[in-house]
LOZA-765977 format. One record per atom (N, C-alpha, C, O): residue number from 1; atom name; x, y, z. Coordinates in Angstrom, 3 decimals, m for minus. Example, Ala and Ser with C-alpha at 12.3 -4.5 7.8 and 13.67 -1.06 7.14 Angstrom:
pos	site	c1	c2	c3
1	N	13.190	m5.690	7.800
1	CA	12.300	m4.500	7.800
1	C	13.200	m3.300	7.800
1	O	14.236	m3.319	8.465
2	N	12.850	m2.250	7.080
2	CA	13.670	m1.060	7.140
2	C	12.900	0.030	7.870
2	O	13.409	1.138	8.039
This chain:
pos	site	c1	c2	c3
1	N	52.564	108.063	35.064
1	CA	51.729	109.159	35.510
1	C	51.375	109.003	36.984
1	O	51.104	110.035	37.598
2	N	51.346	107.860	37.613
2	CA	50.557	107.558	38.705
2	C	51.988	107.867	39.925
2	O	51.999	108.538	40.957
3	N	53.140	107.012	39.218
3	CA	54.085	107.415	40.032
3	C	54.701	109.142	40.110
3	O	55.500	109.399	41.012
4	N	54.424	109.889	39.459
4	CA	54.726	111.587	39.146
4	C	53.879	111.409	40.243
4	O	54.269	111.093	41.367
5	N	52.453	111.658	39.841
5	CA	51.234	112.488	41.103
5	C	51.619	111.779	42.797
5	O	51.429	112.497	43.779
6	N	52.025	110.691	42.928
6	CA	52.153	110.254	43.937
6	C	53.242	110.548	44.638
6	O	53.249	110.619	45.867
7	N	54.606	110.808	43.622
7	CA	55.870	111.627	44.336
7	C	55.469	113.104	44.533
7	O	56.104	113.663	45.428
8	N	54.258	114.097	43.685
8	CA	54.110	115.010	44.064
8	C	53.267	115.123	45.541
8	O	53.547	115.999	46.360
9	N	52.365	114.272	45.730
9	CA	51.600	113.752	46.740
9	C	52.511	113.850	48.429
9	O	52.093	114.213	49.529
10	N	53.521	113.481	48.103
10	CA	54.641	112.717	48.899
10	C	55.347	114.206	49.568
10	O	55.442	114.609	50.727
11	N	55.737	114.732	48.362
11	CA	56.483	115.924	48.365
11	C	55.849	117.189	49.167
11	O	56.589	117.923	49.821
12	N	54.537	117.398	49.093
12	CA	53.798	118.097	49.325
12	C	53.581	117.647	50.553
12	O	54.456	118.056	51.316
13	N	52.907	117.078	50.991
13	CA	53.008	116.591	52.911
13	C	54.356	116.308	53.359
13	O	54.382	115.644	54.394
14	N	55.351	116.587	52.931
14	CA	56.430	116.336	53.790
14	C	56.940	117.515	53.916
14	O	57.433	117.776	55.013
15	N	56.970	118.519	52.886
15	CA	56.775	119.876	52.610
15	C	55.760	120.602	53.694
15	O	55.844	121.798	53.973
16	N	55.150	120.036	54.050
16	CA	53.602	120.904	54.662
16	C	54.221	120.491	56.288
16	O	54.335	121.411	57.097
17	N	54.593	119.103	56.684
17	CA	54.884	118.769	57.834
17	C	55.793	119.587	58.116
17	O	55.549	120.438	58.972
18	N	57.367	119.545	57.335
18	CA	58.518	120.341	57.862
18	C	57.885	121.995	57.876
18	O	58.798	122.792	57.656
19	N	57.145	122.362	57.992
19	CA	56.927	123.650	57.642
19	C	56.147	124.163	59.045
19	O	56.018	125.342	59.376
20	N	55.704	123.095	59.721
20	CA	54.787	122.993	60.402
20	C	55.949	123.256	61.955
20	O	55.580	123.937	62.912
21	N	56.863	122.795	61.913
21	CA	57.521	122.637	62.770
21	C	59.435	123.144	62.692
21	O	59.952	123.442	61.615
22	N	60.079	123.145	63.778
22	CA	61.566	123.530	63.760
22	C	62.217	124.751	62.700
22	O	63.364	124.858	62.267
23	N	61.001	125.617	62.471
23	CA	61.786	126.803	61.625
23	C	60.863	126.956	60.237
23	O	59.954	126.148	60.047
24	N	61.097	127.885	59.402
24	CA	60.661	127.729	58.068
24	C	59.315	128.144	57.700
24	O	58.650	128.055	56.668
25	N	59.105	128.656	58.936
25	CA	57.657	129.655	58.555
25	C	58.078	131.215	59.252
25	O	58.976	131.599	60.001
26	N	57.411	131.587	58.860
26	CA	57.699	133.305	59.266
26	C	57.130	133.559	60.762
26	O	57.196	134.744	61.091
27	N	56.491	132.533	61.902
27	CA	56.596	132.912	62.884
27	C	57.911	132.370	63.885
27	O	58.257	132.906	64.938
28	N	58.584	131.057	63.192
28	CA	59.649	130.332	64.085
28	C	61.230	131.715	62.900
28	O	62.337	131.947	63.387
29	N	60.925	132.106	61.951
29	CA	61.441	132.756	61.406
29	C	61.777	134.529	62.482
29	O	62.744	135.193	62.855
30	N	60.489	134.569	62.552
30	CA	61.033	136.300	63.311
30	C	60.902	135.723	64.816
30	O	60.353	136.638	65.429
31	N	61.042	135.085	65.353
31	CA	61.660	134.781	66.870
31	C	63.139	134.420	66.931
31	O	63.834	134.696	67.908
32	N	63.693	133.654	65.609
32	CA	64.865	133.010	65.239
32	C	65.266	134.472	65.297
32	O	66.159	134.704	66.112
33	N	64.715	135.707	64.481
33	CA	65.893	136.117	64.450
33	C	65.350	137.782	65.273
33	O	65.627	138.885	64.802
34	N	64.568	137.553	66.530
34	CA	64.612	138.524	67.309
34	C	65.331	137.607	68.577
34	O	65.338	138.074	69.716
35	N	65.830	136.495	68.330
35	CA	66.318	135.615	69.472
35	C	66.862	136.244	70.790
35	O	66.354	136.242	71.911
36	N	68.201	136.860	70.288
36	CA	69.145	137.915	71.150
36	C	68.288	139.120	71.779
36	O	68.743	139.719	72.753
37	N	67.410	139.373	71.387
37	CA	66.729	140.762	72.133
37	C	65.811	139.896	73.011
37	O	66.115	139.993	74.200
38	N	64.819	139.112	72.774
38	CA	64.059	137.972	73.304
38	C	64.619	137.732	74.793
38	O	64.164	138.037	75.895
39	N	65.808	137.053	74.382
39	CA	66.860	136.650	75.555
39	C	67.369	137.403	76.845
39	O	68.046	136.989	77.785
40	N	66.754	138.798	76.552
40	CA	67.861	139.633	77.213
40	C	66.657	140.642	77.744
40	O	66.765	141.513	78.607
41	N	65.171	140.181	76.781
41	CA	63.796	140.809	77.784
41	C	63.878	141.442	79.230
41	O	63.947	140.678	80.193
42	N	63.874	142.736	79.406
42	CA	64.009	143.325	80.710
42	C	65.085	143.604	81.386
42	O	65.094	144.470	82.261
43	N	66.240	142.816	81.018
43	CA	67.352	143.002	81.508
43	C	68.242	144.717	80.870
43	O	68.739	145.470	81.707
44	N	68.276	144.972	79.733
44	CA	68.981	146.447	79.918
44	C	67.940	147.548	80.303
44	O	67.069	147.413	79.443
45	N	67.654	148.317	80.931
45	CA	67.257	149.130	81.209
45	C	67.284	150.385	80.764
45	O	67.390	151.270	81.613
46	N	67.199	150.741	79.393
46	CA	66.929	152.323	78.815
46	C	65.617	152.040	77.870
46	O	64.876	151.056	77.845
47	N	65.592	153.290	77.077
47	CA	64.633	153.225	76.463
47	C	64.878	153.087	75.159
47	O	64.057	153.035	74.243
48	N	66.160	153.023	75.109
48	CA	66.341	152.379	73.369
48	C	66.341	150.387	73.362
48	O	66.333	149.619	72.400
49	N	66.351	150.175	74.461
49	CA	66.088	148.493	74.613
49	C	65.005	148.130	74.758
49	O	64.817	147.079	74.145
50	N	63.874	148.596	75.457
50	CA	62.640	148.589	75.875
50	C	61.584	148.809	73.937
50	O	60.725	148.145	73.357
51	N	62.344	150.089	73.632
51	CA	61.698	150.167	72.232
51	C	62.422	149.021	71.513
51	O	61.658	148.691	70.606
52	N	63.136	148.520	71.486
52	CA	63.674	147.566	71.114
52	C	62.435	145.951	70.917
52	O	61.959	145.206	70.060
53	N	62.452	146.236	72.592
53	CA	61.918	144.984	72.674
53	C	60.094	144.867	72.100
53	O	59.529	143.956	71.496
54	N	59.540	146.272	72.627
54	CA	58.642	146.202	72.314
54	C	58.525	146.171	70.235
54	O	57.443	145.875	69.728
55	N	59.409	146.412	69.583
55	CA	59.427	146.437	68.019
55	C	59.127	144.562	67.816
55	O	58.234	143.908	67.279
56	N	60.526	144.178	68.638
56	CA	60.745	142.435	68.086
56	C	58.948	141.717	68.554
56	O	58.365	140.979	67.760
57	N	58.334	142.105	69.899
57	CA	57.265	141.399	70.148
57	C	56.038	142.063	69.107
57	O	55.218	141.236	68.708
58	N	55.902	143.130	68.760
58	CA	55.017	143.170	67.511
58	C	55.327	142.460	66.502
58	O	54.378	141.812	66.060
59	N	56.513	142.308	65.851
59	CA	56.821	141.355	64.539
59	C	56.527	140.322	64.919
59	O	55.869	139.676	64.104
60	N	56.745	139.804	65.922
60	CA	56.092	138.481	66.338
60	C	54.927	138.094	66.295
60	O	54.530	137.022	65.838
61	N	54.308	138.940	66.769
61	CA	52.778	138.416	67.323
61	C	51.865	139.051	66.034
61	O	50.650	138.872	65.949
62	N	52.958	140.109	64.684
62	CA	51.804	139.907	63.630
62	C	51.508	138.635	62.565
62	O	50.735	138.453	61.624
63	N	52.762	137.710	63.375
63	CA	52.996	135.992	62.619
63	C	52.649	135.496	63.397
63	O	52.215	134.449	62.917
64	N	52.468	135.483	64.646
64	CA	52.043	134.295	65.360
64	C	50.945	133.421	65.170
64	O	49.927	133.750	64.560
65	N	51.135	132.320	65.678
65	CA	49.768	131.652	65.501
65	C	48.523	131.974	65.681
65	O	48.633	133.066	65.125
66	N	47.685	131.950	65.918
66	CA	46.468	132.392	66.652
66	C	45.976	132.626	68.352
66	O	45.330	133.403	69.056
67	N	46.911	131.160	68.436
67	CA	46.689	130.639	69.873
67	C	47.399	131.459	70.659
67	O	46.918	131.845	71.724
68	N	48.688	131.853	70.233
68	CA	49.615	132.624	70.953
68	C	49.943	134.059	70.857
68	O	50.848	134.691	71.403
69	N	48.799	134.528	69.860
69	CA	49.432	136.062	69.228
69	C	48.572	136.826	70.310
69	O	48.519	138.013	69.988
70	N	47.874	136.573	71.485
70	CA	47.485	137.644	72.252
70	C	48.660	137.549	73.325
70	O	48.535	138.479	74.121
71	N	49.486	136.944	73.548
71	CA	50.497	136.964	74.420
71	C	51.592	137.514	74.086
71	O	52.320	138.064	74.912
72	N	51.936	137.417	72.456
72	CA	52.950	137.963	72.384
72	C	52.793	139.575	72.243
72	O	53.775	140.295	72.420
73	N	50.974	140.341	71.781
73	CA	50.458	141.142	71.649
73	C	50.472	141.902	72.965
73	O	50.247	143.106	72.847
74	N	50.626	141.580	73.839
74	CA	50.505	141.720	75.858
74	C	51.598	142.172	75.857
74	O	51.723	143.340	76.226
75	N	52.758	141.421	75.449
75	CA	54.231	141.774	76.074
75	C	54.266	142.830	75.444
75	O	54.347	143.849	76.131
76	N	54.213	143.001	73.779
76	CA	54.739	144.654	73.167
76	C	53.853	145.328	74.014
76	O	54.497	146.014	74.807
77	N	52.494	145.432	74.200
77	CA	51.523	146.525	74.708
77	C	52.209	147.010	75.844
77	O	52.440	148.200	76.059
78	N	52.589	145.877	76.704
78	CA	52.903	146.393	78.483
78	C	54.459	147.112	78.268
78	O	54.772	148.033	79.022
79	N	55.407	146.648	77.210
79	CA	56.328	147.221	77.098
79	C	56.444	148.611	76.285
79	O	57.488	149.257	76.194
80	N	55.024	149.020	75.625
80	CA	55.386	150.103	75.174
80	C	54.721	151.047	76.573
80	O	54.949	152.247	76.731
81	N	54.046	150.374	77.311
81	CA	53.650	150.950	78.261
81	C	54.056	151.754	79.308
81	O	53.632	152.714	79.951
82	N	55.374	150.770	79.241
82	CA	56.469	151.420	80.510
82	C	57.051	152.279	79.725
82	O	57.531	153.108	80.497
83	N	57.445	152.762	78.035
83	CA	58.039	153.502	77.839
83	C	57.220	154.719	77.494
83	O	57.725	155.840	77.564
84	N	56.084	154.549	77.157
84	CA	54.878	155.596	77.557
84	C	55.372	156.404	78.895
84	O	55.864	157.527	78.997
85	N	55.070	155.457	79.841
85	CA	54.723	156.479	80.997
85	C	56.251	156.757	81.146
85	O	56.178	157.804	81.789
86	N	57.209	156.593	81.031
86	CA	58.453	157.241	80.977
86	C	58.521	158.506	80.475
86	O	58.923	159.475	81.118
87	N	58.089	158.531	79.193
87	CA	58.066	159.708	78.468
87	C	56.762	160.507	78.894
87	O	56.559	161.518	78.221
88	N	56.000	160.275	79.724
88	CA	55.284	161.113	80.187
88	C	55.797	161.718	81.041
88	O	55.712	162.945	80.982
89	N	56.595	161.031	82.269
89	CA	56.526	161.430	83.245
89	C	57.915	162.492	83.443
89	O	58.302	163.102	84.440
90	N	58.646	162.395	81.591
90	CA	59.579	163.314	81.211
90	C	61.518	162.757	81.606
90	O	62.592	163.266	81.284
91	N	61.179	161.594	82.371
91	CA	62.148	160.589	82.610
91	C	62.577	159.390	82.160
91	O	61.901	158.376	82.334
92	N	64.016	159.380	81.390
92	CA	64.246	158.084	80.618
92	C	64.319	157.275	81.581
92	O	64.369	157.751	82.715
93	N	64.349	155.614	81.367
93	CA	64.784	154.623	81.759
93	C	65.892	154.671	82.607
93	O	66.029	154.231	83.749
94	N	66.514	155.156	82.016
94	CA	68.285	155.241	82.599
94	C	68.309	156.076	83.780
94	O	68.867	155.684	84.805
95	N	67.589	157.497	83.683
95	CA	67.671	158.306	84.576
95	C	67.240	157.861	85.685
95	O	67.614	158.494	86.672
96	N	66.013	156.235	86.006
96	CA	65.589	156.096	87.326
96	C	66.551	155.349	87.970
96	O	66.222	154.345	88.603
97	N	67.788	155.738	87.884
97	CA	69.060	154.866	88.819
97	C	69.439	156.219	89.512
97	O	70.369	156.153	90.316
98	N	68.835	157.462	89.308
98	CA	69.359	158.970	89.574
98	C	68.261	159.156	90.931
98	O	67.121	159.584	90.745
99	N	68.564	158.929	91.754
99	CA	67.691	159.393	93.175
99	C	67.616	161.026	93.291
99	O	66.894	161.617	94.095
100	N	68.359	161.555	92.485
100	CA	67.609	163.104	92.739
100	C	66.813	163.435	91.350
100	O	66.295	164.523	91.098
101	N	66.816	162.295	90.501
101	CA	65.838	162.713	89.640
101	C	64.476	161.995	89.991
101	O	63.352	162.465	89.815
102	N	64.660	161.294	90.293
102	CA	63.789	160.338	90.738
102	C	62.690	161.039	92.428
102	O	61.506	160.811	92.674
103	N	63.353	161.591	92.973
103	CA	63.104	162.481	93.767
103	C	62.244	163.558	93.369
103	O	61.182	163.711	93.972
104	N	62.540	164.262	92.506
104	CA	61.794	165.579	91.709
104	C	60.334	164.996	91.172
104	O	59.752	165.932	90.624
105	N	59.524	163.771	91.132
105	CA	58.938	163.360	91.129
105	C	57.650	163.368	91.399
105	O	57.461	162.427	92.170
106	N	56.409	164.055	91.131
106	CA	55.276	164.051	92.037
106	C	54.501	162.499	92.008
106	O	54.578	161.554	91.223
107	N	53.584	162.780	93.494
107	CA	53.067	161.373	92.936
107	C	52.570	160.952	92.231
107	O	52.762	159.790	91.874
108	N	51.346	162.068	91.519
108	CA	50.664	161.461	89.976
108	C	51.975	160.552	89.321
108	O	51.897	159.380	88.952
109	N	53.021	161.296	89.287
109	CA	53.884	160.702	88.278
109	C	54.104	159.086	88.738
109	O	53.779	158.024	88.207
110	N	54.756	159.397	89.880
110	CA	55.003	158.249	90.504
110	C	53.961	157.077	90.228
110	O	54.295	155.936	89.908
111	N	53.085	157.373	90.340
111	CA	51.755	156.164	90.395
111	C	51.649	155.885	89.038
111	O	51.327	154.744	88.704
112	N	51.906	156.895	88.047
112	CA	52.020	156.433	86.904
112	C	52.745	155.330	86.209
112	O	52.413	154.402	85.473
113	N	53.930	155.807	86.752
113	CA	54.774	154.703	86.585
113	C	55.040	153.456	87.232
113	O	55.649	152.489	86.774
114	N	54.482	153.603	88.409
114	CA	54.173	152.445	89.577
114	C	53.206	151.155	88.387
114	O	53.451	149.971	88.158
115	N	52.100	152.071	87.866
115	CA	50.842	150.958	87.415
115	C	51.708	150.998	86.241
115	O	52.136	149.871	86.489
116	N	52.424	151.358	85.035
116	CA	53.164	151.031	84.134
116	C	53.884	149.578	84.405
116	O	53.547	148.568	83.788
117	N	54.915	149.599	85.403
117	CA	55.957	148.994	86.067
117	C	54.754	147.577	86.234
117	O	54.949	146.484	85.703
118	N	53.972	147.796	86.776
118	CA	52.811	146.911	87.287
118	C	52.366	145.768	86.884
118	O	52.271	144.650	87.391
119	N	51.975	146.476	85.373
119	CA	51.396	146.080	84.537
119	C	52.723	145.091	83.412
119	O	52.487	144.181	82.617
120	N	53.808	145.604	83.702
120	CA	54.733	144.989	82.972
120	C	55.695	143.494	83.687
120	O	56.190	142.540	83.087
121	N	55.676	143.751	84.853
121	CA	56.029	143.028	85.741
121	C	54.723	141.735	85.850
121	O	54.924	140.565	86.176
122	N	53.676	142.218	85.556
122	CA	52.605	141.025	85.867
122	C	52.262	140.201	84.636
122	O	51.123	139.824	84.362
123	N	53.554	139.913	83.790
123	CA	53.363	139.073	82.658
123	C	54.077	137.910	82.433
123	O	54.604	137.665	81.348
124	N	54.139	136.987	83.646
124	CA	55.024	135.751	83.945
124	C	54.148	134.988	83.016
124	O	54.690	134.311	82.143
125	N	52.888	135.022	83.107
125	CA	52.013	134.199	82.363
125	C	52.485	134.321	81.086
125	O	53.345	133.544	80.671
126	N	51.934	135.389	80.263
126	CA	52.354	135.423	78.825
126	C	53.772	135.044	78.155
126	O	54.042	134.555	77.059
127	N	54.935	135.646	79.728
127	CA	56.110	134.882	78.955
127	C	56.215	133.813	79.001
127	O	56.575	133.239	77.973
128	N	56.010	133.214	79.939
128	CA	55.915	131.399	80.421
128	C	55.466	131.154	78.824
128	O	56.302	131.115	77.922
129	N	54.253	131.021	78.640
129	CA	53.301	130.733	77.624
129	C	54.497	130.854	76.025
129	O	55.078	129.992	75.366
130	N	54.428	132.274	75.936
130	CA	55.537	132.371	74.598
130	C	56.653	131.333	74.682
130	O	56.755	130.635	73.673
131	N	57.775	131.010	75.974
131	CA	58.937	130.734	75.713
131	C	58.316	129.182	75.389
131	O	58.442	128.545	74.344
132	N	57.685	128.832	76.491
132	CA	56.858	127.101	75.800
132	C	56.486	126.780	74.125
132	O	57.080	126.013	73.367
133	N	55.413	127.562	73.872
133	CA	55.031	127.657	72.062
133	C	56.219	127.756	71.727
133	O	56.458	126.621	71.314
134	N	57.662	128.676	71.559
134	CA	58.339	128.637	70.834
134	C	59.094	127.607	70.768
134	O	59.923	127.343	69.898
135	N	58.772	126.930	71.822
135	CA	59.662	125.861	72.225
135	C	59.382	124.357	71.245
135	O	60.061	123.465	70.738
136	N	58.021	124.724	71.359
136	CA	57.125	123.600	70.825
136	C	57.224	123.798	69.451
136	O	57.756	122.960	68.724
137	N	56.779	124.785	69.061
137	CA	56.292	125.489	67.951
137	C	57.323	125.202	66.725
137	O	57.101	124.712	65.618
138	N	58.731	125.760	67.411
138	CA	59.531	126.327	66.662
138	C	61.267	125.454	66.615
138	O	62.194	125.401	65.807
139	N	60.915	124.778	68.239
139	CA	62.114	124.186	68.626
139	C	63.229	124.923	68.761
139	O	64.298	124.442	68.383
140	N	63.172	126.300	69.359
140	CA	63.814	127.188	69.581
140	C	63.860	127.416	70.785
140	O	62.757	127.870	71.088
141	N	64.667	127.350	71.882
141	CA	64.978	127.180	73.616
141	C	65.287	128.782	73.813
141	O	66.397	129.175	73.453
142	N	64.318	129.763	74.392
142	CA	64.624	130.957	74.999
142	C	64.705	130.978	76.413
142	O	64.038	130.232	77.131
143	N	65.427	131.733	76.778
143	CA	65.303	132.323	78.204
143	C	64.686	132.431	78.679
143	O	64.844	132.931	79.793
């Protein structure tokens, strides 16, 4: 009897440790497998990537730890942000490579999207922060 409870004993903290670390919980779980979009943060430029990205950082940050779920909560916010004021300002992503659309522009708009852009660009902190935790967290090496 003593040896059962003590292999269950055993089982159970080694169980609790691996769980704790390198995968196997549902926050090293949905980074594992928003990895590829993660990786590639900011780099395509439309608004089906941007909604993209902002989807993978909500699944994230509704698992995240505690410590880290206002950062990963920052990145979706600022990224739905820029696609907000996109769609306000009645211009996709794609279209601001178009200098005569981009042109047709008033400045409300402009400034709109200026403090969008702003606000999205000023999150070295939060990513720094995420790619570290996951690093730690999860033992998962992002971009």
């Amino acid at each position: 009897m003593k040896r059962s409870a003590a292999l269950m004993v055993v089982t159970i903290v080694a169980a609790t440790t691996l769980s704790g670390c390198g995968g196997g919980n549902a926050y090293c779980d949905a980074v594992d497998k928003g990895k590829s979009t993660l990786n590639t943060f900011g780099q395509k430029r439309t608004d089906a990537a941007y909604a993209n990205y902002a989807k993978v950082f909500d699944g994230v940050a509704k698992v995240a730890p505690t410590s880290i779920r206002k950062d990963w909560k920052t990145l979706a916010d600022v990224t739905k942000g820029v696609i907000a004021a996109q769609k306000d300002v009645g211009l996709s992503l794609e279209d601001m490579t178009n200098t005569a659309k981009v042109k047709k522009l008033s400045t409300a708009q402009l400034k709109k999207l200026n403090t969008a852009y702003q606000a999205f660009n000023a999150t070295t902190t939060q990513r720094n922060a995420v790619v570290k935790n996951v690093k730690q967290e999860c033992k998962i090496t992002l971009k």
